[in-house]
DSSP file (Angstrom, degrees, kcal/mol; ACC not computed):
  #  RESIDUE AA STRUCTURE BP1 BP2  ACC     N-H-->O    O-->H-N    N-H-->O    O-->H-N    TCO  KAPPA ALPHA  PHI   PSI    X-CA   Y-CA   Z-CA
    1    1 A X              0   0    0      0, 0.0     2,-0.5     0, 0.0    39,-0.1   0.000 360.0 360.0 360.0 154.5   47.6   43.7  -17.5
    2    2 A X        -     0   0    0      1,-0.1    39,-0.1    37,-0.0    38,-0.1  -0.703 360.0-130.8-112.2 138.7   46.2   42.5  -14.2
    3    3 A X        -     0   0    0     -2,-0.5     2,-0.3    34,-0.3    -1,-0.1  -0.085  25.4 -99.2 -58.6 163.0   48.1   43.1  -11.2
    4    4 A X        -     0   0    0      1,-0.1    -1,-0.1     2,-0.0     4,-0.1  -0.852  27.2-135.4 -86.5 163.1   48.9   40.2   -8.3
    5    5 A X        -     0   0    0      2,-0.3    -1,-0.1    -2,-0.3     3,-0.1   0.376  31.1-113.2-103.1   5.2   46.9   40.5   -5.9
    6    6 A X  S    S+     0   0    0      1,-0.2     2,-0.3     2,-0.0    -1,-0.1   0.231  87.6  65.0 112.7 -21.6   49.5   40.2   -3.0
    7    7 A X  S    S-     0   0    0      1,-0.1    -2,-0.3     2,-0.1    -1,-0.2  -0.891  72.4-135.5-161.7 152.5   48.7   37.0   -1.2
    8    8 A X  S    S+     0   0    0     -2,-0.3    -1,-0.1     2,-0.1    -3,-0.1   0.927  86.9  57.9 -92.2 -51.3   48.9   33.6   -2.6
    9    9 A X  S    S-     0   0    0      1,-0.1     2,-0.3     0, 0.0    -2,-0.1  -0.357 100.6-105.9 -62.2 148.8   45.6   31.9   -1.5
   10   10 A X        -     0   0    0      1,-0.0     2,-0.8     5,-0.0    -1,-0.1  -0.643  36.3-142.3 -93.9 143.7   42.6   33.9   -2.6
   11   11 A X        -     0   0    0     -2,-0.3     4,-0.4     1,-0.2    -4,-0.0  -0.797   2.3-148.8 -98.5 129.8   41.4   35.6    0.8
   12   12 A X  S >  S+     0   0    0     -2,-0.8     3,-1.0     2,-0.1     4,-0.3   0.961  90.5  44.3 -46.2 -66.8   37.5   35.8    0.9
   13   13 A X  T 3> S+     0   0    0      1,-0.2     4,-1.5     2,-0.2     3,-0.3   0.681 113.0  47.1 -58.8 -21.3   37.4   39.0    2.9
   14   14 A X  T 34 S+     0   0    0      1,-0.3     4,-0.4     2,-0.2    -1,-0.2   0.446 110.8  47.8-121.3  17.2   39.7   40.7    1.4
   15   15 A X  T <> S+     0   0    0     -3,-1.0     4,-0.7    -4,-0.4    -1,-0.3   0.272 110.3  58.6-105.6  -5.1   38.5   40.0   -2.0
   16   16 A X  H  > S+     0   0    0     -3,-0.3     4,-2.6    -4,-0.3     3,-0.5   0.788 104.0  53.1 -94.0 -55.1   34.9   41.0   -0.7
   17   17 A X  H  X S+     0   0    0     -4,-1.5     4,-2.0     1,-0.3    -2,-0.1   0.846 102.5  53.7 -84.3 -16.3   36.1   44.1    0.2
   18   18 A X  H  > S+     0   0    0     -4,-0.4     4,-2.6     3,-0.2    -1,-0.3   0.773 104.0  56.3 -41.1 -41.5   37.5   44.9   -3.1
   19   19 A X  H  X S+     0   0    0     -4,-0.7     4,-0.8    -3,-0.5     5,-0.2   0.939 107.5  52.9 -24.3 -74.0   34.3   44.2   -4.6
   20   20 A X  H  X S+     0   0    0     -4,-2.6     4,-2.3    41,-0.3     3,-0.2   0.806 112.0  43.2 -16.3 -63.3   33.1   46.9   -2.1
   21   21 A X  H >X S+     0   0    0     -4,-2.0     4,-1.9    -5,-0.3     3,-0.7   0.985 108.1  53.7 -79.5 -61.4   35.5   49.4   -3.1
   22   22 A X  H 3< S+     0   0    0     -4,-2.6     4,-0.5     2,-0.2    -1,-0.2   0.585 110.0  48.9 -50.5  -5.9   35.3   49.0   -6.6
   23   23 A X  H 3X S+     0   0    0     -4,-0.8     4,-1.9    -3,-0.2    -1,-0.2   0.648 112.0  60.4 -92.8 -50.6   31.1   49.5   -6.6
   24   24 A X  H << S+     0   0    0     -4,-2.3     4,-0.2    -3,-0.7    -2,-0.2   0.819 103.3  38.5 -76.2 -31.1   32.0   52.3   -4.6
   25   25 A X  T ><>S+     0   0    0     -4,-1.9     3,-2.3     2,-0.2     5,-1.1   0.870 108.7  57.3 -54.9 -49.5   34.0   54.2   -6.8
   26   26 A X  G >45S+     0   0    0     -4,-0.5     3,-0.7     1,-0.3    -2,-0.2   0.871 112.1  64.0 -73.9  -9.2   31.9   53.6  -10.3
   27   27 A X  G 3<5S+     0   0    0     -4,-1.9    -1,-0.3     1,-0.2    -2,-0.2   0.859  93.2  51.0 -12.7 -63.7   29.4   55.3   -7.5
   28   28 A X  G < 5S-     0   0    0     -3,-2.3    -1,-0.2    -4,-0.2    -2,-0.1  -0.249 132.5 -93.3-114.0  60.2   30.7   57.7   -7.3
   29   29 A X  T < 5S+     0   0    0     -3,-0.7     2,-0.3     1,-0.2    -3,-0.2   0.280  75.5 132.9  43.1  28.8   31.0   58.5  -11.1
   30   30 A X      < -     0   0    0     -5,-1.1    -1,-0.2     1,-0.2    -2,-0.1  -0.800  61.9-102.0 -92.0 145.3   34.4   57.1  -12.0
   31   31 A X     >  -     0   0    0     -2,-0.3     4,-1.3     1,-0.1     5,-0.2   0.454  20.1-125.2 -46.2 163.6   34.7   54.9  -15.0
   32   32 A X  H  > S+     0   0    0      2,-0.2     4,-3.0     1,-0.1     5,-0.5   0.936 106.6  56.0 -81.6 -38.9   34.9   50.8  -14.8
   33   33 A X  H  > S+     0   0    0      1,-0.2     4,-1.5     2,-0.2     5,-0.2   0.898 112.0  45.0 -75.1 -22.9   38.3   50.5  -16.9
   34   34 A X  H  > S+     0   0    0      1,-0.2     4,-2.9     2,-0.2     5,-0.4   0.986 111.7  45.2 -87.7 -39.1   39.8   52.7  -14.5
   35   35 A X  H  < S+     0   0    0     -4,-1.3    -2,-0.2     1,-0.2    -1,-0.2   0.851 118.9  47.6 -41.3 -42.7   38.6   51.2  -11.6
   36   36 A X  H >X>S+     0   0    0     -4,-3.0     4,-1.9    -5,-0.2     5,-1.8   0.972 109.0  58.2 -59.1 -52.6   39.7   47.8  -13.4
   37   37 A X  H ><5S+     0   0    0     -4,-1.5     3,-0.5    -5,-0.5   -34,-0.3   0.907 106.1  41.4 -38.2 -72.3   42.6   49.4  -14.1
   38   38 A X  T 3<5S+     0   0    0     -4,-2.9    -1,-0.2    -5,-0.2    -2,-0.2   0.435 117.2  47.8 -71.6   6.8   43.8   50.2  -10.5
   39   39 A X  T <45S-     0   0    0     -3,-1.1    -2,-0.2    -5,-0.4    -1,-0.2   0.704 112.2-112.0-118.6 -10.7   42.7   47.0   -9.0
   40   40 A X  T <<5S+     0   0    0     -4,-1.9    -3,-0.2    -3,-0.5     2,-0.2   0.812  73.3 111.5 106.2  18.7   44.2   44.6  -11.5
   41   41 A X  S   <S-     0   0    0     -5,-1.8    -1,-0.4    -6,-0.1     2,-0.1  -0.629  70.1 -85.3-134.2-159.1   41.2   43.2  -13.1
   42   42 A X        -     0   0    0     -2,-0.2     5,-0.0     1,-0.1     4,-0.0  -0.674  34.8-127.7-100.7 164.8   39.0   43.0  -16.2
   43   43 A X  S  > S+     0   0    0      1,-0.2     4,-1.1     2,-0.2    -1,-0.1   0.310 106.9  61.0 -83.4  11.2   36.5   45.7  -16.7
   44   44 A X  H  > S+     0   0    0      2,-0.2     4,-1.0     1,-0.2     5,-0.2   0.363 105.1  55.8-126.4 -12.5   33.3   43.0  -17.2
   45   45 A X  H  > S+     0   0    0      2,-0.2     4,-0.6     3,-0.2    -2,-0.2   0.654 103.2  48.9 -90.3   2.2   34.4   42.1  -13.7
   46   46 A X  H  > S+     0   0    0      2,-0.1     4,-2.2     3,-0.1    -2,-0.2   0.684 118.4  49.1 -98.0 -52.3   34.0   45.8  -12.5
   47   47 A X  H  X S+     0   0    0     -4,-1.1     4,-0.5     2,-0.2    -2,-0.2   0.792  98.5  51.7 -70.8 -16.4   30.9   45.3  -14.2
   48   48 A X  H >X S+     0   0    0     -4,-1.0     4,-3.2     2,-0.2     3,-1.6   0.932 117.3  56.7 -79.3 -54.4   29.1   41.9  -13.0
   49   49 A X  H 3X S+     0   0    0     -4,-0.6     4,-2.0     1,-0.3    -2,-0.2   0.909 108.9  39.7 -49.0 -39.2   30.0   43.9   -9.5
   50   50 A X  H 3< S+     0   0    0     -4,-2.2     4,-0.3     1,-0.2    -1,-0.3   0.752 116.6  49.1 -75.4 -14.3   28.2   46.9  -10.4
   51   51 A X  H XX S+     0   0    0     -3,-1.6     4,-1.2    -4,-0.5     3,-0.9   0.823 108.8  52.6-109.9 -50.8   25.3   45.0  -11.9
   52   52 A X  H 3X>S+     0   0    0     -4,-3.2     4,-2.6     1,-0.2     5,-1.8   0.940 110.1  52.5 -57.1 -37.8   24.9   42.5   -8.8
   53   53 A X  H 3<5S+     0   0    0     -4,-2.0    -1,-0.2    -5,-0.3    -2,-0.2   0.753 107.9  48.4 -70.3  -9.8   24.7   45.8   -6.5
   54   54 A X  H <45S+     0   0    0     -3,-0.9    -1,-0.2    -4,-0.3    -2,-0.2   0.601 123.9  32.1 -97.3 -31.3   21.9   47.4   -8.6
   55   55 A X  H  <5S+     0   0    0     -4,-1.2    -3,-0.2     2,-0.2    -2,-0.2   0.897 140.3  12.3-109.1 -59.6   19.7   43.9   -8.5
   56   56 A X  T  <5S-     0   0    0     -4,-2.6     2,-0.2     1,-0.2    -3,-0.2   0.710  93.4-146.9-111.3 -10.2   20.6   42.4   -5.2
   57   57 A X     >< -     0   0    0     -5,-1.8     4,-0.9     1,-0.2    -1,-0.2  -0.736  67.0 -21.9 102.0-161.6   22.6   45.4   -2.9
   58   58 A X  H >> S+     0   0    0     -2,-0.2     3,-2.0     1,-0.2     4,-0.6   0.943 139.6  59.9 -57.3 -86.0   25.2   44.9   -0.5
   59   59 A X  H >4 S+     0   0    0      1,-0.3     3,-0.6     2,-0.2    -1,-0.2   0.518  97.5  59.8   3.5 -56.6   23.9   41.2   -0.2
   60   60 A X  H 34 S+     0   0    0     -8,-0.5    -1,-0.3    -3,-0.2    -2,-0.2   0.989 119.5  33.4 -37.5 -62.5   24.8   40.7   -4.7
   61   61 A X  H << S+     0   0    0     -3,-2.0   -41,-0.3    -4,-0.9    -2,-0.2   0.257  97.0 102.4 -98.3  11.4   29.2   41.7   -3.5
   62   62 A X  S << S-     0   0    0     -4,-0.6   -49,-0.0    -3,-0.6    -5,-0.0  -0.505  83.8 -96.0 -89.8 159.9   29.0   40.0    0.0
   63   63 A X        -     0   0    0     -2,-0.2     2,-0.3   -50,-0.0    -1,-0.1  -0.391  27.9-135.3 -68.9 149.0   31.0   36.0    0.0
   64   64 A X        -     0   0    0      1,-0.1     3,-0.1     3,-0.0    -1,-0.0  -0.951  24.8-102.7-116.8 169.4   29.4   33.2   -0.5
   65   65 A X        -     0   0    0     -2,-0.3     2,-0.7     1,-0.2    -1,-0.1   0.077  50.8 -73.4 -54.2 168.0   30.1   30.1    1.6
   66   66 A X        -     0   0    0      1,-0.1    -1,-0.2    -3,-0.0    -3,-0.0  -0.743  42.2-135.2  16.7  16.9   32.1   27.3    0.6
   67   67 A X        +     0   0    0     -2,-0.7     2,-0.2     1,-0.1    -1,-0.1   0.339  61.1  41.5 -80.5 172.2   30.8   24.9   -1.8
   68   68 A X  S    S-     0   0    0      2,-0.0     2,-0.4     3,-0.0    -1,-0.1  -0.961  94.2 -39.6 131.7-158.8   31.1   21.1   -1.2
   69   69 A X        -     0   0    0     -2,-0.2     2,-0.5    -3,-0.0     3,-0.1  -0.868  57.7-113.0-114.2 179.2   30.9   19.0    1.2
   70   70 A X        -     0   0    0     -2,-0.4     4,-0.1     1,-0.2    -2,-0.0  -0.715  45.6 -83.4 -87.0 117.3   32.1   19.6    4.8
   71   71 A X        -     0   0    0     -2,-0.5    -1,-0.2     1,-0.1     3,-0.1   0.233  18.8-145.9   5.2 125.7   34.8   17.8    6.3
   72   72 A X  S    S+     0   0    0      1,-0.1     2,-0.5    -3,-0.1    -1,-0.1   0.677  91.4  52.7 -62.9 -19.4   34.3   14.7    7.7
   73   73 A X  S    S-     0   0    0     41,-0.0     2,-0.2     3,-0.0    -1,-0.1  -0.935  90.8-121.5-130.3 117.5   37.0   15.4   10.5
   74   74 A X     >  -     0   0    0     -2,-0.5     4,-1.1     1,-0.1     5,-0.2  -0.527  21.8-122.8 -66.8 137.2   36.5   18.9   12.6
   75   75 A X  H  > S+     0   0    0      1,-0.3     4,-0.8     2,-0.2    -1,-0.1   0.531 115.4  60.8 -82.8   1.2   39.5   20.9   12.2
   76   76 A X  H >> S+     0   0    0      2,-0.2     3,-1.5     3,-0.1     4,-1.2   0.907 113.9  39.3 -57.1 -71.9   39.8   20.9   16.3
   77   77 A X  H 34 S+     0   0    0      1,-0.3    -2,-0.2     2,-0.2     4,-0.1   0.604 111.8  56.2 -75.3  -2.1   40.2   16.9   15.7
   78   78 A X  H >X S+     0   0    0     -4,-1.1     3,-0.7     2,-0.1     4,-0.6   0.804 104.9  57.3 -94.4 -41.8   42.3   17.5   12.6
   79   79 A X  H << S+     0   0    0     -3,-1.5     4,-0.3    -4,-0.8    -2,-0.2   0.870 105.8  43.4 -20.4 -64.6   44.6   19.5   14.9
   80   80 A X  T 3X S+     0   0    0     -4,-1.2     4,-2.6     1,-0.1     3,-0.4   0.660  89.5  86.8 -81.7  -6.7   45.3   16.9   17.5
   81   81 A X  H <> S+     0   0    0     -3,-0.7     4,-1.9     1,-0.2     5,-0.4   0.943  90.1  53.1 -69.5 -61.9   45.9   14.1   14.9
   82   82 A X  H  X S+     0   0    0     -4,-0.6     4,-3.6     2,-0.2    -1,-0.2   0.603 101.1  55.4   0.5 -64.7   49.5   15.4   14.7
   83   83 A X  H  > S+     0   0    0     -3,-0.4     4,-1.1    -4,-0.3    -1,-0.2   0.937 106.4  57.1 -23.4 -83.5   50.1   15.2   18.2
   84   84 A X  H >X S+     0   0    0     -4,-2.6     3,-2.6     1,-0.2     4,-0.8   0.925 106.8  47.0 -30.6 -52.4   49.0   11.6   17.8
   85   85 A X  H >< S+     0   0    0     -4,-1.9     3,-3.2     1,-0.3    -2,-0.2   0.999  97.2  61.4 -78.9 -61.0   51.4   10.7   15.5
   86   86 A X  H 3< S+     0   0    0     -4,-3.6    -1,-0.3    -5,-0.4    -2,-0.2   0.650  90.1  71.9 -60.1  10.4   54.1   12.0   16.7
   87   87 A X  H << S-     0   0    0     -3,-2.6    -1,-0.3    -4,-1.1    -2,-0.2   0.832 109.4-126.1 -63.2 -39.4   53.4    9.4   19.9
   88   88 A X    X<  -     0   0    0     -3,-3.2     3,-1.2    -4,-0.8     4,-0.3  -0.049  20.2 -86.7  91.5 161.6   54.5    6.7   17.0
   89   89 A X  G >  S+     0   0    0      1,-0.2     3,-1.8     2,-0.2     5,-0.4   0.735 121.1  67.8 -81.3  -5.3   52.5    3.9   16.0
   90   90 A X  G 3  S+     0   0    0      1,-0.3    -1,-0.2    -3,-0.2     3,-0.1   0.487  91.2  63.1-102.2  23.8   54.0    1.6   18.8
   91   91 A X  G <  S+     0   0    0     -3,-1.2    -1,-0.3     1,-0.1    -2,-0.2   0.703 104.3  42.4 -77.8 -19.7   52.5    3.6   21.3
   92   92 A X  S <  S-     0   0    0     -3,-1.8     2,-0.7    -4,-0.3    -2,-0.1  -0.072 133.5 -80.6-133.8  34.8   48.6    2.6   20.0
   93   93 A X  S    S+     0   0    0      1,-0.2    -3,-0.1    -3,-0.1    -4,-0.1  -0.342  80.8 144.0 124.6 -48.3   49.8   -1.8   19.4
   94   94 A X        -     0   0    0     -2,-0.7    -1,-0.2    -5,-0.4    -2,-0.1   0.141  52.1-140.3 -51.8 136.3   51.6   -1.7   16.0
   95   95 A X  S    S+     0   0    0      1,-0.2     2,-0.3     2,-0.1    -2,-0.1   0.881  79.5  36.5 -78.3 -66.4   54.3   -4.0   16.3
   96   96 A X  S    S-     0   0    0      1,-0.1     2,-3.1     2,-0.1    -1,-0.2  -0.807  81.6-109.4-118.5 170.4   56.7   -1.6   14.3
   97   97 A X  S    S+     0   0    0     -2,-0.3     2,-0.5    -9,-0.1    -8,-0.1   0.213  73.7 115.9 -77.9  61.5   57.5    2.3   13.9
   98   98 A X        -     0   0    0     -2,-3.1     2,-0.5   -10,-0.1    -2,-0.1  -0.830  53.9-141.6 -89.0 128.3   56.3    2.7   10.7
   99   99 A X        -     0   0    0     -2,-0.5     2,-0.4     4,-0.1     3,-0.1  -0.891  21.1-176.5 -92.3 136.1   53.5    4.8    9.5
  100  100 A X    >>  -     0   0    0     -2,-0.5     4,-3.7     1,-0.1     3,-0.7  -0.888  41.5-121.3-117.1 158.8   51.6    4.0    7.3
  101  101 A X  H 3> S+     0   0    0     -2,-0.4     4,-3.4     1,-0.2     5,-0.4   0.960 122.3  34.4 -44.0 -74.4   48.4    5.2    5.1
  102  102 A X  H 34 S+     0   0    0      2,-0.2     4,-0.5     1,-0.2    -1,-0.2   0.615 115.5  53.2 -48.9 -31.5   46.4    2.1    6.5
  103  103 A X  H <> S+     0   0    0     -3,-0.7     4,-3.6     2,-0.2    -1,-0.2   0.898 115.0  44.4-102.6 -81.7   48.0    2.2   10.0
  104  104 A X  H  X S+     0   0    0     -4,-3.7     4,-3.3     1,-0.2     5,-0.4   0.962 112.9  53.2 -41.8 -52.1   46.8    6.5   10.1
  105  105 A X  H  X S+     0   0    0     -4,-3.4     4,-1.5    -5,-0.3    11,-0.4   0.887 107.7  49.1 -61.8 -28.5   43.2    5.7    8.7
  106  106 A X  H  > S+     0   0    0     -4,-0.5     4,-1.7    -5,-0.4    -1,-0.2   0.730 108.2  53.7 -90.4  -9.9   42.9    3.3   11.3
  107  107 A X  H  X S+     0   0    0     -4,-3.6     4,-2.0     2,-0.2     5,-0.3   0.910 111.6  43.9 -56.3 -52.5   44.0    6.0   14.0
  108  108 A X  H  X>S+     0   0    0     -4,-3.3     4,-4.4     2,-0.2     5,-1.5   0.975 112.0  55.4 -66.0 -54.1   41.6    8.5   13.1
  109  109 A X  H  <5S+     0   0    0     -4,-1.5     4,-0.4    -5,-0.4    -2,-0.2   0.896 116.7  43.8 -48.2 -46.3   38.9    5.3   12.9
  110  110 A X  H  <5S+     0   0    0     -4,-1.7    -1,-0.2     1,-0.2    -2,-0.2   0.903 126.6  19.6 -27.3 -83.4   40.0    4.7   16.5
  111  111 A X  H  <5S+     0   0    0     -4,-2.0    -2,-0.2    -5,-0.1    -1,-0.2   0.791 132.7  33.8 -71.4 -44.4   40.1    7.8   18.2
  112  112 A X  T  <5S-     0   0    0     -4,-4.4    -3,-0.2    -5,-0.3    -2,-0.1   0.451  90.2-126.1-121.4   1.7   38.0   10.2   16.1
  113  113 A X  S   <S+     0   0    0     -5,-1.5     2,-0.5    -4,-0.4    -4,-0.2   0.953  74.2 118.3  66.9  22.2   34.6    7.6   14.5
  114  114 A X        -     0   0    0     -6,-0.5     2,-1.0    -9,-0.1    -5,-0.2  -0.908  57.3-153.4-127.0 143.5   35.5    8.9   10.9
  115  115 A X        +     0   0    0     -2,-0.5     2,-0.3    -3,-0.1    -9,-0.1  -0.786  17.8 175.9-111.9 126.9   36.5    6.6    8.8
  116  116 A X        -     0   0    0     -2,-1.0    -7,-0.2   -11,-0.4    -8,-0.1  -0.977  25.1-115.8-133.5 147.2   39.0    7.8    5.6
  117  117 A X     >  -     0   0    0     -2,-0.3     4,-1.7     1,-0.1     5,-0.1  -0.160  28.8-103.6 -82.8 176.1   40.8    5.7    2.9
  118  118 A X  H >> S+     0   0    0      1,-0.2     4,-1.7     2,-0.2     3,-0.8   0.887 119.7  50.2 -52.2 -58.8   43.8    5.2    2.4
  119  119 A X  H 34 S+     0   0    0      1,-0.2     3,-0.4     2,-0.2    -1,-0.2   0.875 106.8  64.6 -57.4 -36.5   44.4    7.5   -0.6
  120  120 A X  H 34 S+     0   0    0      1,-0.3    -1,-0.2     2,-0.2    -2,-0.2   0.683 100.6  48.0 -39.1 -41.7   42.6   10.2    1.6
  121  121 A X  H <X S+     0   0    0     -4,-1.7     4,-1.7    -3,-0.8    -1,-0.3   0.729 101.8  62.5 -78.2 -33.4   45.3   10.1    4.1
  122  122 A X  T  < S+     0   0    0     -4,-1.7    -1,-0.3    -3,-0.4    -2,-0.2   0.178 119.4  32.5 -42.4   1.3   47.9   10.5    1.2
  123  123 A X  T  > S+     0   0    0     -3,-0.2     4,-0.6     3,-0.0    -2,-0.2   0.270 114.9  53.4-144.3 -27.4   46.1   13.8    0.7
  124  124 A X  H >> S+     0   0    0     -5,-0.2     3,-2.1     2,-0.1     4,-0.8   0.929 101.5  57.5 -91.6 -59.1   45.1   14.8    3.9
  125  125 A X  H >X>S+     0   0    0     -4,-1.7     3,-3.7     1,-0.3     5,-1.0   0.771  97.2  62.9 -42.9 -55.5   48.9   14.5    6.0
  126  126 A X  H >45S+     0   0    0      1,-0.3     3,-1.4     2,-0.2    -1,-0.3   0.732 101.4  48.2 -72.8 -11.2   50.7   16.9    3.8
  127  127 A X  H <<5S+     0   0    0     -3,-2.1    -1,-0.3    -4,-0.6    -2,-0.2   0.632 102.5  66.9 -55.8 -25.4   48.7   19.5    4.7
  128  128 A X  H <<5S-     0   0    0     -3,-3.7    -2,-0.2    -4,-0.8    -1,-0.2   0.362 123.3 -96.4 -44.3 -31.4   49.3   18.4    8.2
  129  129 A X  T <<5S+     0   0    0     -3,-1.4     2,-0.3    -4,-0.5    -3,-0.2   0.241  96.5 119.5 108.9 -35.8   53.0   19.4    8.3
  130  130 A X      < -     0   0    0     -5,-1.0     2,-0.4     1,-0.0    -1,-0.3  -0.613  43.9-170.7 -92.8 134.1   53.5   15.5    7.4
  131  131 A X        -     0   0    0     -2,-0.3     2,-0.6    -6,-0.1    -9,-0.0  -0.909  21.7-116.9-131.7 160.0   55.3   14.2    4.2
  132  132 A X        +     0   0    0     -2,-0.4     2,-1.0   -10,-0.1   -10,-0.0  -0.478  25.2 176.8 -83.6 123.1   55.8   10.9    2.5
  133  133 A X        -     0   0    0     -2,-0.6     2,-0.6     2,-0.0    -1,-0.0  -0.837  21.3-145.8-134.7 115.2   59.4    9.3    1.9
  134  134 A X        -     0   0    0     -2,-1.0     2,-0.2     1,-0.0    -2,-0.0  -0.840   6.1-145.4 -92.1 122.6   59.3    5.6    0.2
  135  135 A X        -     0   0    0     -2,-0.6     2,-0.5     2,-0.0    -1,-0.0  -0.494  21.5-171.9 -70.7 137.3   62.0    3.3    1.4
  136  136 A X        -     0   0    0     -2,-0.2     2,-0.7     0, 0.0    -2,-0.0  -0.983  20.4-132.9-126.8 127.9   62.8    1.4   -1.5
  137  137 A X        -     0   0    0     -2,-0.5     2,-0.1     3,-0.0     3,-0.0  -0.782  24.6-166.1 -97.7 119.1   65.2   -1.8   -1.4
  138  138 A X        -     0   0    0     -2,-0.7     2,-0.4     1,-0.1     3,-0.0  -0.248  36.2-102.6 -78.8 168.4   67.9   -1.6   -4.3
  139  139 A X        -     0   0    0     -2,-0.1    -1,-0.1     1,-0.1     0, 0.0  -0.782  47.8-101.9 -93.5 145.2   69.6   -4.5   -5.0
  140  140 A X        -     0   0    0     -2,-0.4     2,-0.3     1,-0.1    -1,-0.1  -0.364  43.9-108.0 -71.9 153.6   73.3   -3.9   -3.3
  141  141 A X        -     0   0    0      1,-0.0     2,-0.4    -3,-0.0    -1,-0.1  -0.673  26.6-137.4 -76.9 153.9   76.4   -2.8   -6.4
  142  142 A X        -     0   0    0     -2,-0.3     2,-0.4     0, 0.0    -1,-0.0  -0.794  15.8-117.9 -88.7 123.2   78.6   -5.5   -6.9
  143  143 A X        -     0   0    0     -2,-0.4     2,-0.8     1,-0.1     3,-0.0  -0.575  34.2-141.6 -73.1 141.7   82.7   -4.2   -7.2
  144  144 A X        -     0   0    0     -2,-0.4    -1,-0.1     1,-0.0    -3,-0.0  -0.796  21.9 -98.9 -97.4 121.2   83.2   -5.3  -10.6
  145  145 A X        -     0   0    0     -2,-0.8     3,-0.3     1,-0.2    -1,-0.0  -0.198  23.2-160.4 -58.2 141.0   86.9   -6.8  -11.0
  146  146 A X  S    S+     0   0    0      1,-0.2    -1,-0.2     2,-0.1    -2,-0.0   0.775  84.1  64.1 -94.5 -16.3   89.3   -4.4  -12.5
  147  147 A X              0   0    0      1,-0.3    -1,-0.2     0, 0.0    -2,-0.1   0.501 360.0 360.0-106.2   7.4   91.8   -7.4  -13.5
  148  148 A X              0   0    0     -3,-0.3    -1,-0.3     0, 0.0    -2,-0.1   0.315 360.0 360.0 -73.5 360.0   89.5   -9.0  -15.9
């Protein structure tokens, strides 16, 4: 059964350097299922490692970038938007201090030239530190007469 691996977000590096270590043991003649064993993984992944260092080298077990695209918004300028916000929106005109999705996308459009929808900013804030709470208007209860 495969261990956890300690950390919740998968670490690049430190999953690189498992790779590393596990290449380096069936090196040095110990078996893949034990090597699987004591690191918590399947043994045909102790082998696609050993099989990439034999074709390509260090270079096969090294990380690879990203895939995707790239940010619009540099995580320097993703930094300060915080900051911003907590100025409040009637610091940059809006008449009142509500934020809104529409209200943020046109802050960043402002300040930073990148232009993100609405749903984007639903996605992008809670990561931010920032979360969403909808005010909702109930209709008020009515006391209901007890002498009916």
């Amino acid at each position: 059964m495969p261990r956890h691996l300690g950390f919740k977000r998968r670490d690049a590096t430190k999953l690189e350097a498992r790779r590393f270590a596990a290449v380096a043991r069936v090196r040095r003649g110990e078996s893949t299922s034990t090597v699987a064993r004591s690191l918590g993984v399947c043994i045909q992944s102790v082998q696609r490692w050993a099989r990439s260092y034999r074709v390509d080298g260090k270079v096969g077990l090294t990380r690879l970038p990203k895939s995707g695209p790239h940010p619009k918004l540099a995580r320097e300028k993703l930094a300060r938007l915080p900051g911003l916000l907590a100025r409040g929106p009637m610091s940059y005109g809006f008449e009142t201090p509500v934020w809104t999705s529409e209200r943020i996308a046109h802050l960043i459009w402002s300040r930073f030239r990148v232009r993100y929808s609405c749903d984007h900013v639903k996605r992008l804030l809670p990561s931010l530190g920032w979360r969403w709470h909808e005010h909702t208007w109930l209709p008020s209860r009515t006391r209901k007469d007890s002498r009916a």
